[in-house]
C-alpha positions as a Python dict, from the first residue, in 0.01 Angstrom:
ca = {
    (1, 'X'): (0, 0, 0),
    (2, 'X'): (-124, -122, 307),
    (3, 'X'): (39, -390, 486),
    (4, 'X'): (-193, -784, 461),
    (5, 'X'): (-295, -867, 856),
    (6, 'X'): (-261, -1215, 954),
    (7, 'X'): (-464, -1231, 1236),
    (8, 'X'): (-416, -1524, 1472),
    (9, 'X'): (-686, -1632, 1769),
    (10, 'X'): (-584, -1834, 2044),
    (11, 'X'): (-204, -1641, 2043),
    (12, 'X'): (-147, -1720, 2443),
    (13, 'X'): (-226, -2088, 2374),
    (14, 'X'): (74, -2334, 2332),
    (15, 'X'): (78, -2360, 1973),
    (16, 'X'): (7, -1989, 1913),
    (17, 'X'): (277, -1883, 2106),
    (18, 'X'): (546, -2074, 1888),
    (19, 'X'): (305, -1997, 1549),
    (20, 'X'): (312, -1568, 1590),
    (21, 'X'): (681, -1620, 1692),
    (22, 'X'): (719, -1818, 1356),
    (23, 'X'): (543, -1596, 1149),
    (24, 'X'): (728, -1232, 1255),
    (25, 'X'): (1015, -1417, 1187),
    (26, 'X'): (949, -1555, 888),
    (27, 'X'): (738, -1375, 673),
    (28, 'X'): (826, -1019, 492),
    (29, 'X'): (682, -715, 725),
    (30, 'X'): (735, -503, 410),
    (31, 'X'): (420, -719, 330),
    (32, 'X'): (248, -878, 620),
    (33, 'X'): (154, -744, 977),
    (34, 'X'): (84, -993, 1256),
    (35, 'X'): (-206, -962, 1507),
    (36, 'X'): (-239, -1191, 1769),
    (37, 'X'): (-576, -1191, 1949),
    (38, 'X'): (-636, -1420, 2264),
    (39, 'X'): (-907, -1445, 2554),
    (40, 'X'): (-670, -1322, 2837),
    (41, 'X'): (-580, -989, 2928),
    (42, 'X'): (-175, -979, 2832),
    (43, 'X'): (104, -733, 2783),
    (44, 'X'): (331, -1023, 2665),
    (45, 'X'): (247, -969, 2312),
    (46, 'X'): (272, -558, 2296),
    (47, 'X'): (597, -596, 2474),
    (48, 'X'): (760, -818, 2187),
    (49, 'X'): (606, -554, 1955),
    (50, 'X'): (337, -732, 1848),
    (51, 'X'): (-16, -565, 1831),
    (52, 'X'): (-239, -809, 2031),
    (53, 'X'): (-661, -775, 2062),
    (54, 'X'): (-844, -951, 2345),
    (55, 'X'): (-1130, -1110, 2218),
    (56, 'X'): (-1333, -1424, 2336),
    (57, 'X'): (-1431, -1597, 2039),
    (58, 'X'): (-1760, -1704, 2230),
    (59, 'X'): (-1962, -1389, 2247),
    (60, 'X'): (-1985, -1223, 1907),
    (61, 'X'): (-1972, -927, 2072),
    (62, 'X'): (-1660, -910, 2186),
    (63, 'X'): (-1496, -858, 1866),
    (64, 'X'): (-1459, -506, 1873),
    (65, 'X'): (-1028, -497, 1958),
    (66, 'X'): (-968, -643, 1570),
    (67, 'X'): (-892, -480, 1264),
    (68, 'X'): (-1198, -457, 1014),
    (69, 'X'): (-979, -318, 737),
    (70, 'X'): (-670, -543, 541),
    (71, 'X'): (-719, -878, 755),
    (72, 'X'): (-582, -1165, 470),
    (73, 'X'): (-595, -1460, 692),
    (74, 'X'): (-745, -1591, 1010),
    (75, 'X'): (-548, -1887, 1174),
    (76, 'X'): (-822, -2007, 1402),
    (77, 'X'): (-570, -2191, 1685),
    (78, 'X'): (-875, -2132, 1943),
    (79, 'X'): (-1041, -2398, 2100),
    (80, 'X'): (-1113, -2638, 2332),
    (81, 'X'): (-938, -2906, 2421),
    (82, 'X'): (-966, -3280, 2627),
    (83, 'X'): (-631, -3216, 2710),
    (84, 'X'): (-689, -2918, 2932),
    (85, 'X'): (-1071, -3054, 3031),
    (86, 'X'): (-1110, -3100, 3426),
    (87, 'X'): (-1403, -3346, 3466),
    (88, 'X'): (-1592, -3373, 3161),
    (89, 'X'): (-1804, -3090, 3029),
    (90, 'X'): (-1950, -3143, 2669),
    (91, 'X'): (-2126, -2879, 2624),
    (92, 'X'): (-1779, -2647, 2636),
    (93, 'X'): (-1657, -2824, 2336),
    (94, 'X'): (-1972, -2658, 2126),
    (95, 'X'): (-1981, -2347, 2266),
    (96, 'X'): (-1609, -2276, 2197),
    (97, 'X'): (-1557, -2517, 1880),
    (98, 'X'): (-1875, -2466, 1707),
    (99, 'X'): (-2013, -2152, 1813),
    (100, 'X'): (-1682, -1959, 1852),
    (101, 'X'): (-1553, -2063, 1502),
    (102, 'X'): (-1932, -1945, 1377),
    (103, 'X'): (-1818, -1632, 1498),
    (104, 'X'): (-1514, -1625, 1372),
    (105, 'X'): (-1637, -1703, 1063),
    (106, 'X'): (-1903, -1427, 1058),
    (107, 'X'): (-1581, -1171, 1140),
    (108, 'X'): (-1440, -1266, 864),
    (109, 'X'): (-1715, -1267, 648),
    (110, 'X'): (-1804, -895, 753),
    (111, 'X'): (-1440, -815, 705),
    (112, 'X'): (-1411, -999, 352),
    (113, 'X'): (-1108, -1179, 468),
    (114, 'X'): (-957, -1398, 240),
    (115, 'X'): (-882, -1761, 416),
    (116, 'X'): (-939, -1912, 707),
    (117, 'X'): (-701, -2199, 857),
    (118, 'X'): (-820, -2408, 1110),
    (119, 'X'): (-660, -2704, 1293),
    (120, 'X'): (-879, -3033, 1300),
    (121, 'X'): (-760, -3323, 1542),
    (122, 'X'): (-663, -3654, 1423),
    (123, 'X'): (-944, -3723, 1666),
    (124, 'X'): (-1190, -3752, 1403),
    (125, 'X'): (-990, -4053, 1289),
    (126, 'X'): (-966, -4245, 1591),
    (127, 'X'): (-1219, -4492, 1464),
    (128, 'X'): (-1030, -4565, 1159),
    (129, 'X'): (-692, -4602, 1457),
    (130, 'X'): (-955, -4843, 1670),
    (131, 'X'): (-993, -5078, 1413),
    (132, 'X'): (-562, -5051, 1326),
    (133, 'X'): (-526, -4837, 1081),
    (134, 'X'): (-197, -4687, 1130),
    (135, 'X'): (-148, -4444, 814),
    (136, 'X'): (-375, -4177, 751),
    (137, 'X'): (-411, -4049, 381),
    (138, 'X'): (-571, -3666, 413),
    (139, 'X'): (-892, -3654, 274),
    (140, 'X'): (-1053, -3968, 420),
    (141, 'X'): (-1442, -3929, 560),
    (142, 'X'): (-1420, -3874, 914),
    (143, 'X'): (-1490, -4203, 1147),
    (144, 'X'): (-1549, -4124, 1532),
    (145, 'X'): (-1492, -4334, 1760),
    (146, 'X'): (-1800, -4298, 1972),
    (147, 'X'): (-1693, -4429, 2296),
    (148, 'X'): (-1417, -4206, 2419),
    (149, 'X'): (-1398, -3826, 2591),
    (150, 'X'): (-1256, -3739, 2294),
    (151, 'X'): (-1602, -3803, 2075),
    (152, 'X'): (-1792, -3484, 2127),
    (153, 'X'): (-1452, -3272, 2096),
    (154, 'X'): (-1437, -3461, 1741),
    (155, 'X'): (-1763, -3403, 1689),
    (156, 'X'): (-1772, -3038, 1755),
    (157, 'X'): (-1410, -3020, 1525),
    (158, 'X'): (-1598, -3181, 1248),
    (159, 'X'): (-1906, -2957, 1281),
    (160, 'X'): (-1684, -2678, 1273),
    (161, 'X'): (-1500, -2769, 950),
    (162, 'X'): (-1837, -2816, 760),
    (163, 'X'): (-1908, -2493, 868),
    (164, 'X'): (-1610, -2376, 717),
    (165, 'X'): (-1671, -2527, 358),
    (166, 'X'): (-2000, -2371, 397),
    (167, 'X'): (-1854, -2056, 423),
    (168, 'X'): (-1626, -2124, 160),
    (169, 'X'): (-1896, -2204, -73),
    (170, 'X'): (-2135, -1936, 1),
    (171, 'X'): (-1933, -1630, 71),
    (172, 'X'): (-1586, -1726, -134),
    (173, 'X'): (-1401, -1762, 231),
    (174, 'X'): (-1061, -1964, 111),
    (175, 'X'): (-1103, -2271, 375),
    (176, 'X'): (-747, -2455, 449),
    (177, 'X'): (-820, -2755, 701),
    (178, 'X'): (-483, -2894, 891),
    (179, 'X'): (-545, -3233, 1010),
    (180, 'X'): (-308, -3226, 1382),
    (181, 'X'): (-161, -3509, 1589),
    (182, 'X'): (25, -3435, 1888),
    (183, 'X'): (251, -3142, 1838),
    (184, 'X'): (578, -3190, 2064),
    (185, 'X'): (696, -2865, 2225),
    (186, 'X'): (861, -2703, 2556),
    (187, 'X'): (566, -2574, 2783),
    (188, 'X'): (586, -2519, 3130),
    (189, 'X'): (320, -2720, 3221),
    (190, 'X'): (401, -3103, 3242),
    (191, 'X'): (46, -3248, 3263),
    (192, 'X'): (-292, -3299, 3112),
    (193, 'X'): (-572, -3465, 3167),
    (194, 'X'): (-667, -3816, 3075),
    (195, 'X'): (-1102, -3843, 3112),
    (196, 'X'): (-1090, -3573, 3318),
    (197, 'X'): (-818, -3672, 3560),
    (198, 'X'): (-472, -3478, 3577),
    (199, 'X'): (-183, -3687, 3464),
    (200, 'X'): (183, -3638, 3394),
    (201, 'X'): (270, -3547, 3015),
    (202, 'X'): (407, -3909, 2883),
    (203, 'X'): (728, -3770, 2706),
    (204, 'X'): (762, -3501, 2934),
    (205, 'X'): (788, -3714, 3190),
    (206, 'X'): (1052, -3923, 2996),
    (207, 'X'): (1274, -3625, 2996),
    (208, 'X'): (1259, -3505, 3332),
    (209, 'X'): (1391, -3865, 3390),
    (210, 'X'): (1670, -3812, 3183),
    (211, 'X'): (1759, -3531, 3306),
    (212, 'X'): (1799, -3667, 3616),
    (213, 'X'): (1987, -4018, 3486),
    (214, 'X'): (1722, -4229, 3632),
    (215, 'X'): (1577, -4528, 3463),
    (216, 'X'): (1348, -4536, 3164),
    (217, 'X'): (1050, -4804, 3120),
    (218, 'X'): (967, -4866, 2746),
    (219, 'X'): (649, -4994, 2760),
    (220, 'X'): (498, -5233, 2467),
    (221, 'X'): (629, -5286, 2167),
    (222, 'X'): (938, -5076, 2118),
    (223, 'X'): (918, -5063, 1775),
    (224, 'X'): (552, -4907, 1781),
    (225, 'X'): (488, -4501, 1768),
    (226, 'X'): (412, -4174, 1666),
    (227, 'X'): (432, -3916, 1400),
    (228, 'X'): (639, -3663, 1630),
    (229, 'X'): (567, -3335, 1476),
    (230, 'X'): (792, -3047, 1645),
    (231, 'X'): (601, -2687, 1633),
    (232, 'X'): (829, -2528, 1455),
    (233, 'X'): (720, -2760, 1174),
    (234, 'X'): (361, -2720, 1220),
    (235, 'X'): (410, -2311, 1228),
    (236, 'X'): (602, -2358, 908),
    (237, 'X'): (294, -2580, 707),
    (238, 'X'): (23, -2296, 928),
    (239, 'X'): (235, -2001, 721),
    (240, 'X'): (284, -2217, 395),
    (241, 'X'): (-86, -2210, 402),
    (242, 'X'): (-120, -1857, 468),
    (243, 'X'): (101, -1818, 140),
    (244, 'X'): (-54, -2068, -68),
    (245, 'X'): (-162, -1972, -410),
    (246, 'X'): (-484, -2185, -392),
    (247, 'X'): (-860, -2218, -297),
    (248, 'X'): (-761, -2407, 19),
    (249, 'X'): (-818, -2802, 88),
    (250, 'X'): (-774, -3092, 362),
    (251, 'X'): (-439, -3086, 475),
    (252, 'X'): (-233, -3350, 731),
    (253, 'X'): (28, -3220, 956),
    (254, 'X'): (328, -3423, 967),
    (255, 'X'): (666, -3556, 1037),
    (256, 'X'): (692, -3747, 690),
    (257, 'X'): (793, -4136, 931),
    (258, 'X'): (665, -4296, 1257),
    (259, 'X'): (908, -4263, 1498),
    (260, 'X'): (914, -4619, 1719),
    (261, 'X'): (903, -4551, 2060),
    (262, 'X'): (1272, -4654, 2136),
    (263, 'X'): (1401, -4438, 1921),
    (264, 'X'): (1265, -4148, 2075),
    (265, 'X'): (1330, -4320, 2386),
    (266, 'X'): (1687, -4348, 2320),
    (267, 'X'): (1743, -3990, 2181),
    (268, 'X'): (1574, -3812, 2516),
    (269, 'X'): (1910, -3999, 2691),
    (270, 'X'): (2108, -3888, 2398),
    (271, 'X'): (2004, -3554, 2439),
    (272, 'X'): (1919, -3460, 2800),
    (273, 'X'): (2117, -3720, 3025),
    (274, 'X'): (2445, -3671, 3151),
    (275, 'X'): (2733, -3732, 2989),
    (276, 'X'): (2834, -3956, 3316),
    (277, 'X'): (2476, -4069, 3428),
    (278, 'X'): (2316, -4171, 3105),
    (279, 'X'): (1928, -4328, 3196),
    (280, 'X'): (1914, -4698, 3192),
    (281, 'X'): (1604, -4754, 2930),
    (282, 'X'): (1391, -5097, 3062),
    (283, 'X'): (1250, -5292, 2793),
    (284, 'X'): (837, -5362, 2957),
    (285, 'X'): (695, -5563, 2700),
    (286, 'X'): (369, -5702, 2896),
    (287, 'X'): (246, -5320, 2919),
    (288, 'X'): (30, -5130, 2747),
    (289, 'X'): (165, -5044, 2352),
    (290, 'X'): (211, -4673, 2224),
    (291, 'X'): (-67, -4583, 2013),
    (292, 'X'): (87, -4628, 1664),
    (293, 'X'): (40, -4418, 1373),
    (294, 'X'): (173, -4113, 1087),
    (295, 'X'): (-4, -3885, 871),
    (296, 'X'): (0, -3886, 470),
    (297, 'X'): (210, -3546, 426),
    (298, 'X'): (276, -3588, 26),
    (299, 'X'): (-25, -3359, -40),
    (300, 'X'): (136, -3128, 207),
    (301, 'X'): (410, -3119, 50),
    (302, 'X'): (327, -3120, -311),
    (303, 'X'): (56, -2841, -306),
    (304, 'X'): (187, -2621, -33),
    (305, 'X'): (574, -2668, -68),
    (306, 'X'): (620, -2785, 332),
    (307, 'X'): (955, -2936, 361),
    (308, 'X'): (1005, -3137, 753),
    (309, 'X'): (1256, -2970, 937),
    (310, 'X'): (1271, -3085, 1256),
    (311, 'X'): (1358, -3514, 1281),
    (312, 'X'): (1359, -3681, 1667),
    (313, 'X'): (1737, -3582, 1739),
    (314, 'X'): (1676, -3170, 1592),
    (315, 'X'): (1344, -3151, 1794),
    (316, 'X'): (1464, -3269, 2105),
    (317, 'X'): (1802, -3066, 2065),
    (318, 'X'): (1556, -2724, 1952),
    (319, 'X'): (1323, -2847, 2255),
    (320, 'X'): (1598, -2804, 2507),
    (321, 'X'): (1690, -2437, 2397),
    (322, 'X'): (1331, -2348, 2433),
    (323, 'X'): (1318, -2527, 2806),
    (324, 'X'): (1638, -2331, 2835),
    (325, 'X'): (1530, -1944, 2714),
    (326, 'X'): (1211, -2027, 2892),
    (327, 'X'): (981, -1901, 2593),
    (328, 'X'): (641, -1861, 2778),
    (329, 'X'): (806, -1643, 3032),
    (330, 'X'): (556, -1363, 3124),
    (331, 'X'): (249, -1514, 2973),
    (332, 'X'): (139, -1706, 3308),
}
């Protein structure tokens, strides 16, 4: 019997790297084969023994590199991002998040695939965070907020998950929707972009710090923060869904607790300062708060089995192998 491709777009990206790595470790090859399929011209995939097809998602017809025959599931990673945005430039965030996942969608209709699972930003959420809502059940209606350079990347997310039930419901296309925060992994790159502008990587930032034994500011309230979600998790719920034994759904992608800021504060010194030099951490109340929120993850948990791995301390302790091994070596 042939083997069931899981085929994942946007491989070279930072989440895809850690997700294909996840998956050839975790599930059976007697029983799956992993593709990985990216924009970029790469031999970092073939090396690891991993068959890898270029293909930009954008121009339907450059899907010729993928298998037609066997493909189970599509994890759509692909897409673009404010994050990695230069300036501002709407009109990317439809031609890549709308248009590409159209065409995705269309390859795997023409392919009779038999799921699709995309990754939808908490973005679509941010109105419901605006007016202070800081726990967010999964199946909510989305609410934008409108006045942000995140609103047309929401937007286009949103567009393409209706275009996904569409599919669903027209062509029998098992649609599994992960609702993301920030995912917290080693990358090389320590910045982003802020409206347009290039800025240093908040928590990144934090560590180099502590690596160095310099002080720490903790701005805000220190007992405001974040669902930190380490990618090993989210790979984990991505191939929970490619296993599922269900029609698909909404899904959040979570920690299971909101991590205040000092704690994670604290366990970056725990973790990366020396022994001798441990970073002095500055309480800065009169500045500007963490955003503060956590995803609903019991329906994660009860109808796909997804069990957190990875608390503050384990992350930060896994992070620092990966910074160590330097996983995206020969990628960039």
């Amino acid at each position: 019997m042939s083997k069931k491709i899981v085929l994942v777009f946007g491989a070279t990206g930072t989440t895809g790297v850690y997700t294909v790595d996840y998956f050839t470790q975790h599930l059976d090859p007697n029983e799956y084969e992993v593709v990985a399929s990216g924009r970029r011209d790469t031999d970092y995939y073939t090396k690891r023994g991993i068959k890898y097809c270029r293909c930009n998602m954008e121009d339907p017809n450059d899907f010729g590199e993928l298998p037609t025959e066997n493909v189970y599931a599509i994890v759509h990673l692909a897409a673009v991002l404010p994050s990695h945005m230069e300036g501002y430039h709407p009109g990317k965030y439809i031609d890549a998040n709308v248009n590409g996942t159209l065409n995705i969608l269309e390859y795997a209709r023409r392919i009779k695939a038999d799921r699709i699972l995309y990754m939808k930003s908490i973005a679509d959420y941010y109105g419901y965070l605006k007016e202070g809502m800081n726990f967010f059940p999964p199946d909510m209606p989305p609410k934008v907020n409108y006045c942000t350079d995140h609103t047309v990347y929401a937007i286009s997310k949103i567009c393409a998950c209706e275009l996904i039930v569409h599919y669903q419901q027209m062509y029998g296309l098992k649609g599994f929707i992960f609702r993301m925060p920030n995912i917290y992994c080693y990358h090389p790159r320590k910045t982003y972009f802020v409206n347009g502008i290039m800025r240093p990587m908040g928590y990144r930032y934090v560590i180099d710090r502590a690596i160095k034994g310099e002080p720490i500011e903790v701005w805000g309230d220190p007992n405001k923060g974040r669902d930190l979600v380490y990618v090993k998790d989210f790979a984990q719920i991505i191939m929970r869904g490619v296993l599922a034994d269900c029609d698909g759904g909404e899904f959040n992608v979570g920690s299971g607790r909101l991590t205040p800021i000092l704690e994670h504060f604290q366990t970056i010194v725990d973790v990366f300062s020396p022994a001798d030099h441990k970073s002095e951490l500055i309480m800065c109340p009169d500045k500007k708060d963490s955003a503060n929120y956590w995803m609903d993850i019991e329906k994660t948990k009860r109808v796909l089995g997804y069990e957190p791995q990875y608390d503050c301390r384990a992350y930060l302790e896994d992070y620092k192998k990966e910074m160590a091994n330097n996983r995206f070596e020969g990628l960039y």
